[in-house]
C-alpha positions as CSV (number, residue, x, y, z in Angstrom):
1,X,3.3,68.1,9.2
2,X,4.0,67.9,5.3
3,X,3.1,64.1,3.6
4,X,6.9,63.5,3.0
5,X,7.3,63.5,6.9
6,X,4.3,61.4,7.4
7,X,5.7,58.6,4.4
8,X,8.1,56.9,6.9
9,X,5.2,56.9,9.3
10,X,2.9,55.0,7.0
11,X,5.8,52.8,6.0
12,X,6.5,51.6,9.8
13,X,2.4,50.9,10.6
14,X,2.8,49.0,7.7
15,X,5.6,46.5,8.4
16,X,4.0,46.1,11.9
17,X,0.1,45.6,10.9
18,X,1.3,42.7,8.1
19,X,2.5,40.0,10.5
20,X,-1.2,41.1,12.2
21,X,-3.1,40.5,9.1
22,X,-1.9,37.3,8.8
23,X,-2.5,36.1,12.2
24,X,-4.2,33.1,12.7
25,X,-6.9,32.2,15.3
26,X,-6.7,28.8,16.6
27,X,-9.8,28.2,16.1
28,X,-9.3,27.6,12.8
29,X,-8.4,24.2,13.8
30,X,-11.8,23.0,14.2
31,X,-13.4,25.7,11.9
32,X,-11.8,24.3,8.7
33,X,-11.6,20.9,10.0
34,X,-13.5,17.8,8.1
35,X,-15.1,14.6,9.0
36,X,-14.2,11.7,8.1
37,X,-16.9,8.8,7.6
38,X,-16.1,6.0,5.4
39,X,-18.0,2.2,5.3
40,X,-16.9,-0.5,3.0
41,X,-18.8,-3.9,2.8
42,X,-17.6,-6.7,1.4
43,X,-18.7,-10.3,0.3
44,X,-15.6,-12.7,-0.3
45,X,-15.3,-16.2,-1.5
46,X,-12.6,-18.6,-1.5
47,X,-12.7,-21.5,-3.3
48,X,-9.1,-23.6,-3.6
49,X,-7.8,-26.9,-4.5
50,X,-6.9,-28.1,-1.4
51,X,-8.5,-29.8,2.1
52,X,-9.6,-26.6,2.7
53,X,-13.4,-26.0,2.9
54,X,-14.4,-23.2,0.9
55,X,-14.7,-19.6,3.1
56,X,-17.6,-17.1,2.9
57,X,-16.9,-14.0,4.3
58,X,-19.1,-11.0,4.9
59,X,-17.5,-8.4,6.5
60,X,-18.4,-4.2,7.2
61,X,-15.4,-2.0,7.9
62,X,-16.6,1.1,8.9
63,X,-14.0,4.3,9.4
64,X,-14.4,7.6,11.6
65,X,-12.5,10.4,12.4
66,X,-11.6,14.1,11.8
67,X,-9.2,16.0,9.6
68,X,-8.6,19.7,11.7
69,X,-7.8,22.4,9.5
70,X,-4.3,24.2,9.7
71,X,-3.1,26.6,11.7
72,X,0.2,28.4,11.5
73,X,0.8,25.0,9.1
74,X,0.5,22.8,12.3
75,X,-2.8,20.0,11.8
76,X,-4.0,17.1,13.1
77,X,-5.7,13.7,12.2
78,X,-7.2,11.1,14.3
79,X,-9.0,8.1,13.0
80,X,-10.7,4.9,14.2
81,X,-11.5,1.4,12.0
82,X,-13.7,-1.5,13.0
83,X,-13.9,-4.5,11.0
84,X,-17.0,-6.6,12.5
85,X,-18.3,-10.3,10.8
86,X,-21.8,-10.2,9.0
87,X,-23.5,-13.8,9.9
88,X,-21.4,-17.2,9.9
89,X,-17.6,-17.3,10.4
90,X,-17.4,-19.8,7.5
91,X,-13.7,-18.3,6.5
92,X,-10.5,-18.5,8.4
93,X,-9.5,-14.4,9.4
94,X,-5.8,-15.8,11.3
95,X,-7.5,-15.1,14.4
96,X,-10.8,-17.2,14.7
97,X,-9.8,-20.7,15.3
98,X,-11.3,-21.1,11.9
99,X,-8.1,-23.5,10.6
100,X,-10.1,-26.1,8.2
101,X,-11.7,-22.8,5.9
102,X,-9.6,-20.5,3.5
103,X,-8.6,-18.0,4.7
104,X,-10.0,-14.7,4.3
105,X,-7.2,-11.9,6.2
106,X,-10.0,-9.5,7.6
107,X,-10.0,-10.1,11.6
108,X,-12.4,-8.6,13.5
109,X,-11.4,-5.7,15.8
110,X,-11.2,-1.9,16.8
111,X,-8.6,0.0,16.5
112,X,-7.0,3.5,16.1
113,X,-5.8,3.9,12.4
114,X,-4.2,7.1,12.5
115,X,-3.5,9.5,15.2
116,X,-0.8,11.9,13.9
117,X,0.1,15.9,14.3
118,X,1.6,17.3,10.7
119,X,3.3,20.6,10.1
120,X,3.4,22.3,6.7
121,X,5.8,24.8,6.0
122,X,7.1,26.5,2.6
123,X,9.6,23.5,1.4
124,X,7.7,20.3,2.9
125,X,6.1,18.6,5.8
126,X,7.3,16.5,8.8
127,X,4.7,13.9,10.1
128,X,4.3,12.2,13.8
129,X,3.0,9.5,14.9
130,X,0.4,6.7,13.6
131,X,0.1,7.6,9.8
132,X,-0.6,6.1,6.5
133,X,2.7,5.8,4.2
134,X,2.2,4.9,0.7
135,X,5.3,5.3,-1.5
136,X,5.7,5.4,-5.5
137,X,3.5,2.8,-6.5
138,X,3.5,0.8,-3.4
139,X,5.6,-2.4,-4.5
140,X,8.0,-1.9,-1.4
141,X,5.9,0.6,0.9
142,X,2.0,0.9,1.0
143,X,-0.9,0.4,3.1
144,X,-2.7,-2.7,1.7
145,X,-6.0,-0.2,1.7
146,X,-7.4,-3.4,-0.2
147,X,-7.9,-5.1,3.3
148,X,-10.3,-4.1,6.1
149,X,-8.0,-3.2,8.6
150,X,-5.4,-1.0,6.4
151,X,-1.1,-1.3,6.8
152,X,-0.5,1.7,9.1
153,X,3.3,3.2,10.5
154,X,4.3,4.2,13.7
155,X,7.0,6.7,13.4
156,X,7.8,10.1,12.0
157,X,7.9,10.9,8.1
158,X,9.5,14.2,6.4
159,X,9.6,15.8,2.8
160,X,11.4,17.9,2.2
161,X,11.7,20.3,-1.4
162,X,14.5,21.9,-1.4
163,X,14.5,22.8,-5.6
164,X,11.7,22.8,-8.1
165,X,10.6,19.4,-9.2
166,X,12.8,17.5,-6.1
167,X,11.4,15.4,-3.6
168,X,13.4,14.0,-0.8
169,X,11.8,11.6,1.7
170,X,12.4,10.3,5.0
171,X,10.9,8.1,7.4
172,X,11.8,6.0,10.6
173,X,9.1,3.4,11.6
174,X,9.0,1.4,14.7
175,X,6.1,-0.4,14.8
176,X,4.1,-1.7,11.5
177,X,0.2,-2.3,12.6
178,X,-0.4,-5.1,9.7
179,X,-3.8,-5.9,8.0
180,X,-4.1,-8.6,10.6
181,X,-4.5,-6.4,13.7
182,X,-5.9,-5.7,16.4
183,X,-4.4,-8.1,18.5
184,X,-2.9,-11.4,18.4
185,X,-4.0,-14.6,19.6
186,X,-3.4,-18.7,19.8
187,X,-4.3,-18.8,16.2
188,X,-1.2,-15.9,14.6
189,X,1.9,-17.7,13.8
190,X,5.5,-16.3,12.9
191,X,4.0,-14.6,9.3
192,X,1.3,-12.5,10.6
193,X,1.9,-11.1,14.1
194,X,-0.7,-7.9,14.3
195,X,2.5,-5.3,15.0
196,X,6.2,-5.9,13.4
197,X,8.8,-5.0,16.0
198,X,11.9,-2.9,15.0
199,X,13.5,-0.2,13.8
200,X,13.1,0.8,9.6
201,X,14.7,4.0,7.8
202,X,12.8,5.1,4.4
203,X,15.1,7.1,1.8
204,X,13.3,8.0,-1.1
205,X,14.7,10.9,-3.8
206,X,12.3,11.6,-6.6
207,X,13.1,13.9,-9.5
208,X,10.8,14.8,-12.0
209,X,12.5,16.0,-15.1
210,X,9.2,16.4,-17.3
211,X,6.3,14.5,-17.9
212,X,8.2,11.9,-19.8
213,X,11.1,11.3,-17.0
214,X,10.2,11.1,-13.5
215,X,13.5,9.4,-11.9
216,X,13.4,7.8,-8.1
217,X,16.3,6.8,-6.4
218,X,15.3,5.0,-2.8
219,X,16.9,2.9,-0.3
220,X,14.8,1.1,2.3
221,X,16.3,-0.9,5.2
222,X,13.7,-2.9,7.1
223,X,14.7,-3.9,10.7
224,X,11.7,-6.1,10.8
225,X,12.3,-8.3,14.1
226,X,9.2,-10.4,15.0
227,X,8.6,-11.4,11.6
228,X,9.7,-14.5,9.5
229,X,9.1,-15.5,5.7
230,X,7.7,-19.0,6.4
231,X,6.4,-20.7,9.6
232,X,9.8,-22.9,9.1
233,X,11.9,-19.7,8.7
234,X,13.7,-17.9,11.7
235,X,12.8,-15.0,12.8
236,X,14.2,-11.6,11.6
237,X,14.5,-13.3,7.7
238,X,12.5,-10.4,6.4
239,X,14.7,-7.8,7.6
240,X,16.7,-6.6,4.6
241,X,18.1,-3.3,2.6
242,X,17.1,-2.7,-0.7
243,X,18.3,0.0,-2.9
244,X,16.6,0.9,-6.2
245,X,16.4,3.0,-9.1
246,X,12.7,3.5,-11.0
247,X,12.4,5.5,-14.2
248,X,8.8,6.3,-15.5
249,X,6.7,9.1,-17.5
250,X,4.3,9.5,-20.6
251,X,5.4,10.2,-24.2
252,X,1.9,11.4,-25.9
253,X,-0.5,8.3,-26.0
254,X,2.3,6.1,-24.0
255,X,3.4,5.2,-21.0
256,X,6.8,3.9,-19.4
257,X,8.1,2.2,-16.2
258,X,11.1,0.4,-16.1
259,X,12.6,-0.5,-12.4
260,X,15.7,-2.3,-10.5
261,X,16.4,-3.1,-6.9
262,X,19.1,-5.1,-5.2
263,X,18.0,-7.0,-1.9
264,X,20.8,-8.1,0.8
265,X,20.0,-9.0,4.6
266,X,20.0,-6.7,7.1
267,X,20.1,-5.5,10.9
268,X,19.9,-9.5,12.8
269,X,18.9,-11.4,9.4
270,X,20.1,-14.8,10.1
271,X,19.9,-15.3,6.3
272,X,22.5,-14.0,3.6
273,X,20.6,-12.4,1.4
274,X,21.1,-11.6,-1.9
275,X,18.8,-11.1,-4.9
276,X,17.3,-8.6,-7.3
277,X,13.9,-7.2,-9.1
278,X,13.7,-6.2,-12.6
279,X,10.4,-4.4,-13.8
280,X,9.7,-3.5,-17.2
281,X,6.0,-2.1,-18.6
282,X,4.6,-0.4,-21.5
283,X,1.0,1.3,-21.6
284,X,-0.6,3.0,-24.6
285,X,-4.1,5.1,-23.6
286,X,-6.7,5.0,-26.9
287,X,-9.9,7.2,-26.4
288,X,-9.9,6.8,-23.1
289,X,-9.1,2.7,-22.8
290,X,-5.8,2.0,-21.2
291,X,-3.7,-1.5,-22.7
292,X,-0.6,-2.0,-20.8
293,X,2.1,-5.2,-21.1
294,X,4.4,-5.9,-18.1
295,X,7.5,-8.2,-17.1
296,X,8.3,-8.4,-13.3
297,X,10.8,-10.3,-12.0
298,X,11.5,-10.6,-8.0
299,X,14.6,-13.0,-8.1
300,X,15.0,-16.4,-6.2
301,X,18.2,-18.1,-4.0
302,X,18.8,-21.8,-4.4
303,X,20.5,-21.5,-1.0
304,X,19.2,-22.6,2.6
305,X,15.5,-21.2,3.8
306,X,13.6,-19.1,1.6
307,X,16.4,-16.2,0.2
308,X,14.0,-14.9,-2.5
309,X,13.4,-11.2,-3.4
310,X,10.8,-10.3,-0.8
311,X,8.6,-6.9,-0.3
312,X,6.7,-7.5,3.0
313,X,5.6,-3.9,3.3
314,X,4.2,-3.6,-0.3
315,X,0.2,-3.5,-0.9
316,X,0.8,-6.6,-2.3
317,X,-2.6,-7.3,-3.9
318,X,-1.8,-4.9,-6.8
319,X,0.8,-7.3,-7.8
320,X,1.0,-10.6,-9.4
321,X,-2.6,-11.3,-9.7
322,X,-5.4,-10.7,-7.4
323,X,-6.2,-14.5,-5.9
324,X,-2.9,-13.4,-3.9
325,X,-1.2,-16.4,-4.3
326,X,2.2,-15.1,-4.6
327,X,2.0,-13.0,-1.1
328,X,5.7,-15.0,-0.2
329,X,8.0,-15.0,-2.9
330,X,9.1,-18.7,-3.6
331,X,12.6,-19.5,-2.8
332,X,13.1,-19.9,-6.7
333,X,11.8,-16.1,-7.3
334,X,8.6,-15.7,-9.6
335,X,8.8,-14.0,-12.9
336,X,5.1,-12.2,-13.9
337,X,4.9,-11.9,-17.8
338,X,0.9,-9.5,-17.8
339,X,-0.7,-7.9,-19.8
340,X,-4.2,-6.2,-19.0
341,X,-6.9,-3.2,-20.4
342,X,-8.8,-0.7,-18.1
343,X,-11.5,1.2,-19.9
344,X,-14.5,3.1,-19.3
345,X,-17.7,1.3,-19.3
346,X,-21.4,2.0,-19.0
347,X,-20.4,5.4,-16.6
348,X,-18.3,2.8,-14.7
349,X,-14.6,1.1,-14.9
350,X,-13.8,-2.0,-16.4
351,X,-10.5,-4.1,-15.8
352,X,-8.9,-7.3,-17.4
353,X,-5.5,-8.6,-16.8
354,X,-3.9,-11.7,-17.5
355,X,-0.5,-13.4,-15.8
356,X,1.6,-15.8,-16.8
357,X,4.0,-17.0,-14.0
358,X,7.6,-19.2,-14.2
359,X,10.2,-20.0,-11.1
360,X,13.6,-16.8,-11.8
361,X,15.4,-19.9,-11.8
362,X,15.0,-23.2,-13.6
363,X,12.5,-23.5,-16.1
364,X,9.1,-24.5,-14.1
365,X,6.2,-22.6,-14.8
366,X,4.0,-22.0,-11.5
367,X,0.1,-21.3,-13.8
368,X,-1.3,-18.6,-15.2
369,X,-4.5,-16.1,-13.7
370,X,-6.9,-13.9,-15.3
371,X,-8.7,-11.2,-13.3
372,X,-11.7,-9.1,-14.0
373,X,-13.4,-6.5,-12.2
374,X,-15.9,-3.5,-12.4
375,X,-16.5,-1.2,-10.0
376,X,-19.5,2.0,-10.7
377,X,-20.9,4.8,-8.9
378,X,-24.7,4.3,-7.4
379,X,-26.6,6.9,-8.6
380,X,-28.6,9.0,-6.7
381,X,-26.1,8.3,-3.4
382,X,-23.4,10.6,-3.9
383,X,-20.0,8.8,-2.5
384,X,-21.3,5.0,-2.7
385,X,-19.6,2.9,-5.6
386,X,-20.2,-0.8,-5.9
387,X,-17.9,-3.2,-7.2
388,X,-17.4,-7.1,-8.5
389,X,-14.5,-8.6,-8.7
390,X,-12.8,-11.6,-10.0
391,X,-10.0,-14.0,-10.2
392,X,-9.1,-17.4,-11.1
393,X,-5.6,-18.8,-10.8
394,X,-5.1,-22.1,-12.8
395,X,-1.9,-24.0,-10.9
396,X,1.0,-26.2,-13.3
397,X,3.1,-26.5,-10.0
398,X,0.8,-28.3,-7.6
399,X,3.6,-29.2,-5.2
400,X,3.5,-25.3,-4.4
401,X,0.3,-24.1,-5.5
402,X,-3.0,-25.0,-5.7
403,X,-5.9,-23.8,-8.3
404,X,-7.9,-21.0,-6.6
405,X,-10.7,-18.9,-7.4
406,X,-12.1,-15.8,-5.7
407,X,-15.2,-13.2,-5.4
408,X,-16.1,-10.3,-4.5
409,X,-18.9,-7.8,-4.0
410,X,-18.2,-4.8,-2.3
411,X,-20.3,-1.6,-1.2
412,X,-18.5,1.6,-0.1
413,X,-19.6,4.5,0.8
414,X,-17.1,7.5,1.4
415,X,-18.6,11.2,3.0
């Protein structure tokens, strides 16, 4: 038999040994997988203006868990959190009874963070079950990592990729297991139930055009059922559609973002809502130091119960100042006027920021914060980074706030 009658030969043992090339063993599962150990301890104190007595908390959240490798693009993740109290319960964590302190939202408790399967194929992913959704810059969508007991979602996410540089977004959610988890008790109220009830569709489309356009388009409505915006609200008043547009990139040395969103009520909101956000921010990098100026506004509603601009789901500790004073919008909306620096310092990071905040409507101004912070690597202990922190709001409105200051020292150490 001549070569030319053995070339169709070769051809067909090739076509049939590729797919068995590529075969994956099962094993890879656990062969490629990766433990996850993480422990964070943290010192915070709460001093405020108010009958409060001050609150010192020491708390140690500790994480476990494994990442399994992939196989034929199907992987999975489970993952446990405990958040247990170091000495006194001098600090109210919503949970322990603790009603004359400040509070201090890290309850203690054990519970399973994330417990999801993923599969991975050539245009995106699809996600389900318990998972960690962070989306953008989390003003609307994030999981308050900041907090012991991290924001996780119940539900099923998918990206999909269809063209170069597009990235479409999906996600339905029906339970939300909030930072004040496990469980809840005598001591929860109508604003911080451990799990929010209801039925929430994520639609986020993010184009990037080049480095100095990224555009995202989203629309986000929140059937949010056992959750209200004030003890005095009903019910159901934070369940609401928003639909936004978000423009941001880098031009050389600079950096943009500029942002709008339209709030209305949805699903069985007893309120008619009806308000916007504005964001507008300018950065400008210099040897490594980062200065950036920002103006956010999350409008208000004169109208009956709180009608402001709200973002329940955000990591809302990134925003509007660090003493958290601004977690509920007030019904008169909040304009944030900041301006901050990040820079490199000593092998570690150092941050500044200051805020001045008015009332969107009418012309009172709520105070003004400044927050510091610096956070370094230990050496030596590869994974363990320490970190002080800062902040100190100064109140002009004391009819709806109140002068605060707050610390913290913090020791993590990821593996």
């Amino acid at each position: 038999m001549n070569n030319h009658a053995l070339k169709p030969l070769y051809i067909a043992l090739l076509a049939l040994s590729a797919p068995l090339a590529q075969a994956e063993d099962i094993s890879q599962l656990f062969n490629d997988g990766k433990l996850i150990l993480d422990a964070r301890y943290r010192y915070e104190h709460v001093d405020q203006d108010n009958t409060f007595d001050h609150a010192n908390a020491q708390t140690l959240r500790t994480r476990v868990g494994f990442q399994t490798g992939k196989w034929y693009g199907l992987s999975g993740l489970i993952e446990a959190d405990n958040t247990s109290r170091i000495g006194d319960a001098s600090y109210n964590n919503t949970r322990n009874g603790q009603g004359n302190y400040s509070v201090v939202a890290d309850p203690d408790g054990s519970e399973i963070n994330q417990a999801l399967l993923r599969y991975d194929f050539a245009q995106g992913n699809l996600v389900v079950g318990r998972q960690r959704i962070n989306l953008d810059n989390q003003r609307f969508v994030g999981g308050v990592a900041w907090r012991q007991n991290e924001q996780t979602y119940d539900g099923l996410l998918g990206q999909l990729k269809p063209i170069d540089k597009l990235t479409l977004t999906y996600a339905y959610i029906d339970n939300i297991n909030t930072i004040f988890g496990p469980g809840d008790n005598r001591f929860d109220n109508r604003t911080n139930p451990a799990n929010i009830e209801g039925h929430s569709h994520l639609l986020n489309a993010q184009y990037v055009v080049s480095p100095a356009l990224t555009v995202t388009a989203y629309n986000y409505l929140l059937g949010l059922d056992n959750i209200a915006a004030s003890n005095a609200s009903p019910l159901g008043s934070l369940a609401s559609q928003t639909n936004g547009l978000r423009a941001n990139g880098t031009l050389g040395a600079f950096s943009y973002a500029a942002e709008y969103a339209q709030q209305k009520d949805y699903a069985d909101n007893p309120l008619d809502l009806d308000s916007d956000y504005y964001l507008a921010e300018l950065g400008y990098t210099w040897q490594g130091v980062l200065f950036k100026g920002g103006y956010e506004v999350l409008g208000g509603d004169d109208g009956a119960g709180n009608r402001a601009f709200q973002t329940p789901l955000a990591t809302k500790h990134a925003f509007q100042g660090w003493a958290d004073v601004f977690l509920t919008t007030p019904a008169d909306g909040i304009e944030d006027a900041y301006v901050g620096v990040t820079a490199p310092l000593w092998g570690g990071q150092l941050q500044a920021w200051y805020h001045d905040f008015d009332a969107e409507q009418g012309s009172d101004s709520y105070g003004d914060e400044i927050d510091l912070s610096y956070g370094h690597p230990i050496p030596g202990v590869k994974g363990l980074v320490a970190l002080a922190k800062y902040a100190t709001y100064s109140s002009d409105d004391e009819a709806l706030t109140v002068d605060t200051d707050k610390f913290w020292l913090q020791l993590q150490y990821t593996y």
